[in-house]
C-alpha positions as CSV (number, residue, x, y, z in Angstrom):
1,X,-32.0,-5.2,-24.4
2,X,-35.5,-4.3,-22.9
3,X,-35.2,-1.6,-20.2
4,X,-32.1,0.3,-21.8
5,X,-32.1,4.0,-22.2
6,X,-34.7,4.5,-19.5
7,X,-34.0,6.3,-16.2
8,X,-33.0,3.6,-13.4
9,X,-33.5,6.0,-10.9
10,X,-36.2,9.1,-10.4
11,X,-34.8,12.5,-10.2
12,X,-35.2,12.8,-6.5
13,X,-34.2,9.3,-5.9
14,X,-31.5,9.7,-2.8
15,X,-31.5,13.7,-2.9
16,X,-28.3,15.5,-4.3
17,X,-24.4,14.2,-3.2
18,X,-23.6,15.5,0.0
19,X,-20.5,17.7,0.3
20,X,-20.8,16.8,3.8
21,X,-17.4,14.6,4.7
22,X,-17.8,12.0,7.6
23,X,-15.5,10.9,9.9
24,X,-15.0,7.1,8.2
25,X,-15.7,6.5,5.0
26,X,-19.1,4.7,4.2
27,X,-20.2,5.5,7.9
28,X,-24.0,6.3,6.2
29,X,-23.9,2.2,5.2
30,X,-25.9,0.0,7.9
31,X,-24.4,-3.6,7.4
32,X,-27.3,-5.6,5.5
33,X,-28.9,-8.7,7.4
34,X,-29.6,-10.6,4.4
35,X,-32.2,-13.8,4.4
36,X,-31.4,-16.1,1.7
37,X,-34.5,-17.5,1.9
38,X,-36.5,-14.5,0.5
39,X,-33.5,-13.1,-2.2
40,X,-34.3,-14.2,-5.5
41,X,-32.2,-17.4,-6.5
42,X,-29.5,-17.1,-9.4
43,X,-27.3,-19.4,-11.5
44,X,-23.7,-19.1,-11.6
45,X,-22.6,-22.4,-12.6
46,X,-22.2,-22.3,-16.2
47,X,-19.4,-24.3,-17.1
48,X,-19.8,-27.3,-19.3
49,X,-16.4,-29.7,-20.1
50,X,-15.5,-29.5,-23.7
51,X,-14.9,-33.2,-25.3
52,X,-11.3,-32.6,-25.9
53,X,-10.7,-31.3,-22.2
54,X,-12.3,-34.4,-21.1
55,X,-10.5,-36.3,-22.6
56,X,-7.1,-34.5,-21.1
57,X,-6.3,-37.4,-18.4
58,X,-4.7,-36.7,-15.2
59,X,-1.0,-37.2,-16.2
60,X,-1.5,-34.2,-19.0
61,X,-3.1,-31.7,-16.4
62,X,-0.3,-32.4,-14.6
63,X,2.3,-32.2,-17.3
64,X,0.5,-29.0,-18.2
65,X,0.1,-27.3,-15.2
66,X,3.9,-28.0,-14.5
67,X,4.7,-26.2,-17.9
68,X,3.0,-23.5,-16.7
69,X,3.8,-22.7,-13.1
70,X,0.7,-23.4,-11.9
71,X,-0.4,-24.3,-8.0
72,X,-3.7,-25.1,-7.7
73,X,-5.3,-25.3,-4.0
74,X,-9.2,-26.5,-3.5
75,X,-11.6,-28.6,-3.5
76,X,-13.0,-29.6,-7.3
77,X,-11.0,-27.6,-9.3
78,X,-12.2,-27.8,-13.0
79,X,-8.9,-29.0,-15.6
80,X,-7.5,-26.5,-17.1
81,X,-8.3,-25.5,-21.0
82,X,-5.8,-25.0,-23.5
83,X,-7.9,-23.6,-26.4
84,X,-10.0,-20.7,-26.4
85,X,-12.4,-22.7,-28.1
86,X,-12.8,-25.1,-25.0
87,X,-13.9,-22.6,-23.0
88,X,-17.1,-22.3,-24.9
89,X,-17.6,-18.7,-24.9
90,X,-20.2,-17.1,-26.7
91,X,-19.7,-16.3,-30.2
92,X,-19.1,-12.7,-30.0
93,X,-16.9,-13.1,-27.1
94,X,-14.7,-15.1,-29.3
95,X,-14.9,-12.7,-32.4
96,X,-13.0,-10.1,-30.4
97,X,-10.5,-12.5,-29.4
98,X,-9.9,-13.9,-32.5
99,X,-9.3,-10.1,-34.2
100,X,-6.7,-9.2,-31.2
101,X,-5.0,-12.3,-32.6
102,X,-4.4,-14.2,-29.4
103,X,-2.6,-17.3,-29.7
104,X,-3.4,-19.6,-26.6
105,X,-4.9,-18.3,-23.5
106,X,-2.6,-17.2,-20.4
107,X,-1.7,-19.8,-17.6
108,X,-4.2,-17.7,-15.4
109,X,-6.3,-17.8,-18.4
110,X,-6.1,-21.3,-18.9
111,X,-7.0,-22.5,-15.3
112,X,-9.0,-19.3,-14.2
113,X,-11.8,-19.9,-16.9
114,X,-12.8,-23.1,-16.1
115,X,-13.1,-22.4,-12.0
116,X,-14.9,-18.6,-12.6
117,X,-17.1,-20.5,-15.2
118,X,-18.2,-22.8,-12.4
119,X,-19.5,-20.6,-10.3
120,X,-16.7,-21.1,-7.4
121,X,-14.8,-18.5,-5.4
122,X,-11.3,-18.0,-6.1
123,X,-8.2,-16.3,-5.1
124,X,-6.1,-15.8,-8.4
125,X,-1.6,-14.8,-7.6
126,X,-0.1,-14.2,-10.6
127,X,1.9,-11.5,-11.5
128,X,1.5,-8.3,-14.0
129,X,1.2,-8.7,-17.6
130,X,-0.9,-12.4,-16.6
131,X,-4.2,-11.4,-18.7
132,X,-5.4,-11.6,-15.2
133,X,-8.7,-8.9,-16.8
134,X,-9.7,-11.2,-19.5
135,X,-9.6,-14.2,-16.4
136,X,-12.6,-12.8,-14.8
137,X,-14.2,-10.2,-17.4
138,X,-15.1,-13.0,-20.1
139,X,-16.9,-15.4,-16.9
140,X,-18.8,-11.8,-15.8
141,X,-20.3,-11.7,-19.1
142,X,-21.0,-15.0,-19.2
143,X,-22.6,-14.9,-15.6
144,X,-24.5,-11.9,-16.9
145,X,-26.0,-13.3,-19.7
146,X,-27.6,-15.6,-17.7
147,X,-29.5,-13.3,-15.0
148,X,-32.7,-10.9,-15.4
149,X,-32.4,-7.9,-17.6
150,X,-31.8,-5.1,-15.2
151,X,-34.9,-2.8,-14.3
152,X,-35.2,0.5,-13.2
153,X,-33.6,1.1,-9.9
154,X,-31.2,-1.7,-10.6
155,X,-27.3,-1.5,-9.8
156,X,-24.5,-3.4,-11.5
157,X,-24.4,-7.2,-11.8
158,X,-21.1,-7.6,-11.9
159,X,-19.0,-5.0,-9.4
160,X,-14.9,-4.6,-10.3
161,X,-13.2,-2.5,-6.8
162,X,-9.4,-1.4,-8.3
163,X,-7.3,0.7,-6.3
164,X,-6.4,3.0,-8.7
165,X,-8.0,5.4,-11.3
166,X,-5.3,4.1,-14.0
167,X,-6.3,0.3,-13.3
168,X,-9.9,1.0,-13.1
169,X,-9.7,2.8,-16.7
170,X,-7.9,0.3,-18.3
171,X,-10.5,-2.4,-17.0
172,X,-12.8,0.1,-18.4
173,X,-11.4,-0.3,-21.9
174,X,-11.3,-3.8,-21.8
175,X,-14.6,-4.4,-20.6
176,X,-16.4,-1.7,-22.6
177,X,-15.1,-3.8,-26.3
178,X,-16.3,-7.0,-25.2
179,X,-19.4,-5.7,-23.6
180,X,-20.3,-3.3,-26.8
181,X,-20.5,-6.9,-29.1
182,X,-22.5,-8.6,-26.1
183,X,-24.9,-5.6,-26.1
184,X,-24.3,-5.1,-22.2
185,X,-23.0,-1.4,-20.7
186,X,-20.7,-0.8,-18.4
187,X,-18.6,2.1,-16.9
188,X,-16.0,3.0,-14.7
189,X,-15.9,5.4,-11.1
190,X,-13.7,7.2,-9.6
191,X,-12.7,10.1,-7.9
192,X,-10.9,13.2,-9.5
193,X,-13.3,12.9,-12.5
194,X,-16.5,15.1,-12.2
195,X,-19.3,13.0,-10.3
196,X,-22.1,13.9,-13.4
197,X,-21.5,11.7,-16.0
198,X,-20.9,8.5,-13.8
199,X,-24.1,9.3,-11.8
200,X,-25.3,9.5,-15.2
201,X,-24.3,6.2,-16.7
202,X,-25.0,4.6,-13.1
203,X,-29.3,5.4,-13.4
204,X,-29.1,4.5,-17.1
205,X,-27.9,0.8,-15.7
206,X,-25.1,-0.4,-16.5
207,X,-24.3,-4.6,-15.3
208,X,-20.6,-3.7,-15.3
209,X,-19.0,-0.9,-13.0
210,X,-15.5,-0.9,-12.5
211,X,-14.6,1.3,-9.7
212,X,-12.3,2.9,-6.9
213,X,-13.8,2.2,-3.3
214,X,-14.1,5.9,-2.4
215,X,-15.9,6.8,-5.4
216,X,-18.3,4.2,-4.9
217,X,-18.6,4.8,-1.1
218,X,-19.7,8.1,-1.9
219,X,-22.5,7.2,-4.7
220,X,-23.9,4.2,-2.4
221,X,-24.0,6.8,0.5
222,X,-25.9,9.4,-1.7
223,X,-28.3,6.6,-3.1
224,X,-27.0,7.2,-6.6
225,X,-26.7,3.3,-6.9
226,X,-27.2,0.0,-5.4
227,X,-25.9,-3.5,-4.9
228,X,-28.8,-5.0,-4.9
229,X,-28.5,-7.4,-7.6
230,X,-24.5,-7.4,-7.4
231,X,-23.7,-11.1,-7.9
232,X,-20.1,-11.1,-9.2
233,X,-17.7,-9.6,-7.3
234,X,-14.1,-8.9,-8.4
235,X,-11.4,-7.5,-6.0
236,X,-8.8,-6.2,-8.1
237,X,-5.0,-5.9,-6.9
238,X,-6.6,-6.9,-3.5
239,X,-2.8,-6.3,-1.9
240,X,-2.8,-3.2,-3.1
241,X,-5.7,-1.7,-1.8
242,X,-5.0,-3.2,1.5
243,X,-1.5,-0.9,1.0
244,X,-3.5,1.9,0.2
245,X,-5.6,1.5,3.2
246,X,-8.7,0.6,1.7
247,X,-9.9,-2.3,3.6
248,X,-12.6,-0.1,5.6
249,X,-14.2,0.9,2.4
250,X,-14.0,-2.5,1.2
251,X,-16.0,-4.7,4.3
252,X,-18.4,-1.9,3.9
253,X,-19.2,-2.4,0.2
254,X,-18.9,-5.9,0.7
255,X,-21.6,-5.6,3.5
256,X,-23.8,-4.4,0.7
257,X,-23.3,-7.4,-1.8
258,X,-25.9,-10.7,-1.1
259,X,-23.4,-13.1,1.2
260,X,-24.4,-16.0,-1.6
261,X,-22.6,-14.2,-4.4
262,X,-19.6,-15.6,-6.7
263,X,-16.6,-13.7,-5.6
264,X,-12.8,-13.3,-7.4
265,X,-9.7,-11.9,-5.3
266,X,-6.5,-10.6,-7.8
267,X,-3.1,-10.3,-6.1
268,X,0.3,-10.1,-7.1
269,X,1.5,-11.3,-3.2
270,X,0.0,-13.5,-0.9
271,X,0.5,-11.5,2.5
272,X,-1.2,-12.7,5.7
273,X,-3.1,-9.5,5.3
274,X,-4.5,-10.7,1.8
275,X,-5.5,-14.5,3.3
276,X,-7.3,-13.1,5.8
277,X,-9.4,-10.7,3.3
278,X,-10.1,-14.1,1.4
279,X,-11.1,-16.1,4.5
280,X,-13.6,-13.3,5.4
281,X,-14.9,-12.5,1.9
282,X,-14.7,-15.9,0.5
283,X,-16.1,-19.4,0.4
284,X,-14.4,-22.7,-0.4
285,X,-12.4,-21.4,-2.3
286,X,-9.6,-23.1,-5.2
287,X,-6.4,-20.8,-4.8
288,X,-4.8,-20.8,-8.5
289,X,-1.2,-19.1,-7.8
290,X,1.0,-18.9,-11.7
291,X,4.6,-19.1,-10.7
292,X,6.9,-19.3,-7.6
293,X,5.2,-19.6,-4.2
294,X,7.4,-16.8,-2.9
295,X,7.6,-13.9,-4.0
296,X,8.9,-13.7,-7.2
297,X,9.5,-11.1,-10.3
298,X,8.7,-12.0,-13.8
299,X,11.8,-14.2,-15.4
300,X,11.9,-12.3,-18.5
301,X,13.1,-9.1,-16.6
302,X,16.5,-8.3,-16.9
303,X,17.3,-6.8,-13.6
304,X,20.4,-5.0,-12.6
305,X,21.4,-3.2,-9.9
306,X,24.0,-0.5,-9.4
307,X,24.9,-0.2,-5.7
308,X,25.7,3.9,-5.6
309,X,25.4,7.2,-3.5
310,X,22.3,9.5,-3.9
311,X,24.3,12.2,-5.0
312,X,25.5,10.0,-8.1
313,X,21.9,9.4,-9.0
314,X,21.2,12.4,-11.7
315,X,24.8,12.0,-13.9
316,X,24.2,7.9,-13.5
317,X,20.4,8.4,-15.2
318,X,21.6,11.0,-17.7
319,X,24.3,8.5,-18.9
320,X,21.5,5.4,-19.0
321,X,19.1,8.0,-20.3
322,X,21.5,8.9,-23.2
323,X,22.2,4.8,-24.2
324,X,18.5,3.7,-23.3
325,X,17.3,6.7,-26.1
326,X,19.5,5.1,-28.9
327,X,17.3,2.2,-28.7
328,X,14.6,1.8,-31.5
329,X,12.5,0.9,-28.8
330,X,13.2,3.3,-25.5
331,X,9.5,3.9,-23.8
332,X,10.9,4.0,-20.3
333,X,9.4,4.5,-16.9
334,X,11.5,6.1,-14.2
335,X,10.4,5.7,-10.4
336,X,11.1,7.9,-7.8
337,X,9.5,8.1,-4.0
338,X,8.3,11.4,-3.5
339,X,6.0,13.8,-5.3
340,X,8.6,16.7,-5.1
341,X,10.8,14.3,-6.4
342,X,9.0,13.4,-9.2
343,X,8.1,17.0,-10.1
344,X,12.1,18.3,-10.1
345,X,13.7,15.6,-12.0
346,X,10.9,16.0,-14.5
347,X,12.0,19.6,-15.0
348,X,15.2,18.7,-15.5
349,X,14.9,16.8,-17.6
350,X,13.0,18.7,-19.8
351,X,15.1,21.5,-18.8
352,X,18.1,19.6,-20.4
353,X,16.0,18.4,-23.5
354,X,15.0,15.3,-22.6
355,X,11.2,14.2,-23.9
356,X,10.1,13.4,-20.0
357,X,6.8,13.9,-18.3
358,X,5.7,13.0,-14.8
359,X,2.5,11.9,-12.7
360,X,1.8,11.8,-9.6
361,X,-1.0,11.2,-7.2
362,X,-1.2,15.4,-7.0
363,X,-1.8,16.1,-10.7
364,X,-5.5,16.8,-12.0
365,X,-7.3,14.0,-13.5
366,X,-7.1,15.2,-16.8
367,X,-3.4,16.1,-16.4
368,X,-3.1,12.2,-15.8
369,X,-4.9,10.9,-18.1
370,X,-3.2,13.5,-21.0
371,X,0.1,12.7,-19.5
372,X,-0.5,8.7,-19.9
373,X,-2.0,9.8,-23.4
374,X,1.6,10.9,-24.5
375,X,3.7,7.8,-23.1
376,X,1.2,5.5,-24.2
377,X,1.7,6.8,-28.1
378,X,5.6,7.7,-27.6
379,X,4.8,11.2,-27.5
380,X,6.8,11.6,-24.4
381,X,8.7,7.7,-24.4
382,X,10.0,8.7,-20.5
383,X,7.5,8.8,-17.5
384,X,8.8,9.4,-14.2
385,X,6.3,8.4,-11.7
386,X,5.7,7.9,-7.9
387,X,4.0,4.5,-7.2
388,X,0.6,5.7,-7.8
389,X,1.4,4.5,-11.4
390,X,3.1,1.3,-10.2
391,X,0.3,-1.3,-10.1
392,X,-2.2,-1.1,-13.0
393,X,-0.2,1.0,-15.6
394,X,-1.0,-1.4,-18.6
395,X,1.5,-0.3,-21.4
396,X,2.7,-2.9,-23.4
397,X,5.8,-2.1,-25.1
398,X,7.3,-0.4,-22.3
399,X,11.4,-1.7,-22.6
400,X,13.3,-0.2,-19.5
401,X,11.9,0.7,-15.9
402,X,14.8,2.5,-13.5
403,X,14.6,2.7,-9.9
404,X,16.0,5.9,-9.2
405,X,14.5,5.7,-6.0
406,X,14.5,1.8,-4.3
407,X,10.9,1.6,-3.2
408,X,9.8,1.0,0.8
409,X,9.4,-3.2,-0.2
410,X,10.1,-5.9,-2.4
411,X,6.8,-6.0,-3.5
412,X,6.3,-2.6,-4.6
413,X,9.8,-3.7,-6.6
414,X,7.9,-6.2,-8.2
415,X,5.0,-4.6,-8.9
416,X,7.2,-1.5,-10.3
417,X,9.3,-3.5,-12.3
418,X,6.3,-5.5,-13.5
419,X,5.7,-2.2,-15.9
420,X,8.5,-3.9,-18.7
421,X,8.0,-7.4,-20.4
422,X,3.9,-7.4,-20.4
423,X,2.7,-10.9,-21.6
424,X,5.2,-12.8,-23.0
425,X,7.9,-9.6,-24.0
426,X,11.4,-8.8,-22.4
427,X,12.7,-5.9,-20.6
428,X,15.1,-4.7,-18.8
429,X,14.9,-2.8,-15.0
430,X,17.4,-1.0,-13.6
431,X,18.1,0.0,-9.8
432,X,19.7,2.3,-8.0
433,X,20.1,1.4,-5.0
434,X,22.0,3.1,-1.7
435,X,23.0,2.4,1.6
436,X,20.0,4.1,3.2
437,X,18.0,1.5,1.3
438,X,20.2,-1.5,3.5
439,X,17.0,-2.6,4.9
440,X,15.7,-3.9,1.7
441,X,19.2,-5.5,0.6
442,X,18.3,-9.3,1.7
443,X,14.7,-9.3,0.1
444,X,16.0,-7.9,-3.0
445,X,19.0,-10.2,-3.2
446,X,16.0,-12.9,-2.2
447,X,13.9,-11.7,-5.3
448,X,16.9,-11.4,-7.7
449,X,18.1,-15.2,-6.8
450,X,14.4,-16.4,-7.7
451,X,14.6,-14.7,-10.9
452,X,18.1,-16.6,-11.2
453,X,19.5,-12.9,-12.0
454,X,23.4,-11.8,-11.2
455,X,23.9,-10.2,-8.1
456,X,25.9,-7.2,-7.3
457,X,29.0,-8.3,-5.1
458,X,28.4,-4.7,-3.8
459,X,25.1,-6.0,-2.5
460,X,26.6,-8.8,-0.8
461,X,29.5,-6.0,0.5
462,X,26.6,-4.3,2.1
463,X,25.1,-6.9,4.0
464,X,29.1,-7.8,5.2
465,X,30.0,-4.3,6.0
466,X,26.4,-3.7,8.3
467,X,27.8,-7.0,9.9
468,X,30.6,-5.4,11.0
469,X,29.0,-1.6,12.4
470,X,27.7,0.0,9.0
471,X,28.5,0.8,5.8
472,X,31.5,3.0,5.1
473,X,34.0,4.1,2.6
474,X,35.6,1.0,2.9
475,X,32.9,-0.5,0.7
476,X,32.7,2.1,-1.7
477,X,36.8,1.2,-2.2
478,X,36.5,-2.2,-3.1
479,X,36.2,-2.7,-6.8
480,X,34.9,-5.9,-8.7
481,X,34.3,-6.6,-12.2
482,X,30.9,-7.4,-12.8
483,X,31.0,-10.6,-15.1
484,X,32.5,-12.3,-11.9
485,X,29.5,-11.2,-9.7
486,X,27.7,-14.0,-8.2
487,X,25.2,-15.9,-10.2
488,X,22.3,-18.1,-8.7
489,X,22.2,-21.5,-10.0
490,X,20.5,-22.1,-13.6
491,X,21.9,-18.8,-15.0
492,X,23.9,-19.5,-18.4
493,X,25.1,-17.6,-21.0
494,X,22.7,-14.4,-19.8
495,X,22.0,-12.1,-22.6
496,X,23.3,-8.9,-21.8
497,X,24.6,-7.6,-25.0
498,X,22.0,-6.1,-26.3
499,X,21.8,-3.8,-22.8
500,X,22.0,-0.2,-24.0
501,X,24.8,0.0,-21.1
502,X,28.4,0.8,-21.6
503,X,31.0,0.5,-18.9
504,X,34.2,1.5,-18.4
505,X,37.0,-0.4,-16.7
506,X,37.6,1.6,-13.5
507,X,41.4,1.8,-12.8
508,X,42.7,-1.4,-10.6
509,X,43.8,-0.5,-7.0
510,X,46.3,-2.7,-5.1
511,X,44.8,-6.5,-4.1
512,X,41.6,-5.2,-5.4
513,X,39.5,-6.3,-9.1
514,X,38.9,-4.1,-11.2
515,X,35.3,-3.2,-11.5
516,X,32.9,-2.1,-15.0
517,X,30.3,0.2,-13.5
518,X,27.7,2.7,-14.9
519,X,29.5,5.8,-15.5
């Protein structure tokens, strides 16, 4: 491609990073009064029907889209596609496909293609494991192929904010093999990595930059890049960075993209807080949600709760850890709430022999990324991790997640649990959960009914017992035995016994059931 390999920006260009920190981030930006009238015009309808989805009459979008889970809001929203084929993606494009040996796109796939290809907004709720990357990296490529080369001075076509360096790196490897084979560069920013070789990459030109909003806050503050001739925008995990606090940084970046562009929010929730992002940063919109309207886990989580006291947490996971390691396939992810937390159970564990490792939002970049390194290649099959490996941790044959510590919302449970059964795979989660967690006890009953899971009697006990002034030892006395817990409507026949789980009959008291419980 003409222009590569050459400078974007002079060696002056901006002056050096400032070490100087301000009192908001991105407080250097002005907001941009764009006039359409003298930006140069761009394409970003490229979608053309293929015969066979033409042919597809109403009745089988339906039938398909009911299959599927899939709620589609909007004005003209394109049919979905069932074959990779009728996408019409370039032929490189669908050389890499074909050699990861995908079968049929994703539901998010499916429908998400044909709306992205058209040039429309779009909010896109689906939950992990989706293929929610490939639903807006293969359209950015295809957008891109269709604009100017880049020229010196240029920023990044196609702009990808993720909240977290782990998300943002694994976008990065996915974009940087189908990019390679379309000839087009991208790269990936964010902070805790020296600044050099982004800045780097960034003057080369690159037309696809995956980044964290603080990281790129900082280079657009420092002149190190543009968004000049940003005119796909992706907001990855939008929910999450709203959690993380980064809406600030995000108006101002947005303030720096052309109002006119084609721009793609990614959530696991729908929050009020994430429909009014959309509203502001969005236009017309189609609203493709895969799955329950409510908020909902993946259905081919096992999930099971054991209702106990904190101090029974460490023999309860040794006991797990010991069944969950006879497994052939054991790569587990343990969750706890705290850094300290996270740092203490790791030593002993490894103290007691156990092949653990743990990362948290305090550890160096490359103690992340080396840590990640060993759980990804079953080096160390156990990470224990505070949420800042929650959302975007994209490790496919991960079997078992356990809640040893109940997170502060049902969505962060989702989004936890969401490490275990990527794509179409099972798993299995496990929860501890406490009385000091009661506030949580009806959205997770809430979450476990949608998933058509059994639920804890003990659960139910709670919300009886904080009924009646609190939770006491009187709950902790009664005993059931978990094959009569209740069961939402649909569940048959679960399979449980392949659960790396033994229980043991606890001894019956008097006008009490007896109860099998992790021992």
């Amino acid at each position: 491609m003409p222009g590569f390999g050459a400078p974007r920006f002079g060696g002056s260009r901006g002056g050096p990073l400032s070490g100087k920190k301000f009192g908001n981030p991105g407080e250097k930006l002005t907001k941009k009064k764009w006039n359409l009238d003298e930006l140069p015009k761009f394409e970003k309808n490229f979608y053309q029907e293929h015969p066979d989805v033409v042919r597809r009459t109403a009745q089988e979008v339906e039938q398909y889209r009911a299959s599927k889970e899939v709620t589609v809001r909007g004005h003209n929203c394109p049919k979905p596609i069932i074959n990779f084929y009728e996408a019409n993606f370039p032929a490189n494009v669908m050389e890499v496909i074909q050699r990861q040996n995908f079968t049929e796109p994703t539901a998010i796939q499916a429908q998400g293609w044909p709306v992205a290809l058209s040039g429309l907004d779009m909010v896109g709720v689906a939950q992990t494991g989706s293929g929610k990357t490939l639903s807006y990296l293969l359209p950015a490529i295809v957008h891109i192929n269709h604009q100017p080369f880049l020229e010196r001075g240029d920023g990044p076509i196609c702009l990808v904010l993720a909240p977290t360096r782990e998300l943002a790196q694994q976008v990065q490897q996915v974009a940087a093999e189908y990019s390679r084979a379309c000839r087009l560069k991208s790269t990936c920013i964010y902070g805790g990595a020296p600044k050099g070789p982004q800045i780097r990459d960034l003057e080369r030109g690159v037309e696809i930059c995956i980044a964290t909003p603080g990281r790129l806050i900082d280079f657009l503050e420092a002149g190190k890049t543009n968004l000049r001739r940003c005119t796909y925008l992706v907001l990855d995990e939008a929910d999450r960075m709203l959690d993380m606090g980064f809406e600030p940084q995000i108006r101002k970046i947005v303030d720096q993209i052309r109002p006119d562009r084609q721009t793609l929010m990614w959530s696991a929730t729908w929050p009020k807080e994430v429909r009014q992002l959309a509203e502001d940063f969005l236009k017309e919109y189609v609203h493709i949600n895969i799955g329950a309207l409510e908020l909902s886990a993946n259905h081919n989580i096992l999930q099971i709760v054991d209702v106990c006291h904190d101090v029974e947490k460490d023999d309860k996971l040794i006991r797990l850890m010991e069944e969950i390691m006879s497994e052939k396939e054991n790569k587990t992810i343990v969750f706890v709430e705290t850094k300290r937390r996270c740092d203490d159970l790791t030593r002993k564990m490894r103290r007691d022999g156990w092949p653990a490792m743990g990362i948290h939002g305090d550890k160096s970049q490359q103690e992340r990324d080396w840590v990640l390194n060993e759980f990804k290649h079953g080096k160390a099959p156990i990470l224990i991790a505070t949420d800042v490996a929650s959302r975007g941790l994209d490790v496919e044959d991960v079997k078992f997640v356990i809640n040893y510590d109940y997170p502060n919302s049902s969505e962060d449970y989702i989004h936890r649990i969401g490490r275990t059964a990527r794509s179409t795979k099972t798993g299995t989660a496990y929860t501890f959960f406490t009385p000091n967690n009661i506030k949580q006890v009806n959205d997770l009953i809430s979450v476990l009914r949608e998933a058509n899971q059994a639920i804890n009697p003990k659960l139910l006990q709670l919300i009886e017992d904080r009924g009646s002034g609190g939770v006491g030892m009187g709950f902790f006395s009664r005993l059931f035995v978990l094959e009569q817990c209740s069961v939402s409507p649909g569940v048959k026949n679960k399979e449980v016994d392949h659960l790396p789980l033994k229980y043991d009959l606890m001894p019956k008291f008097p006008g009490q059931l007896p109860e099998k419980q992790l021992n």
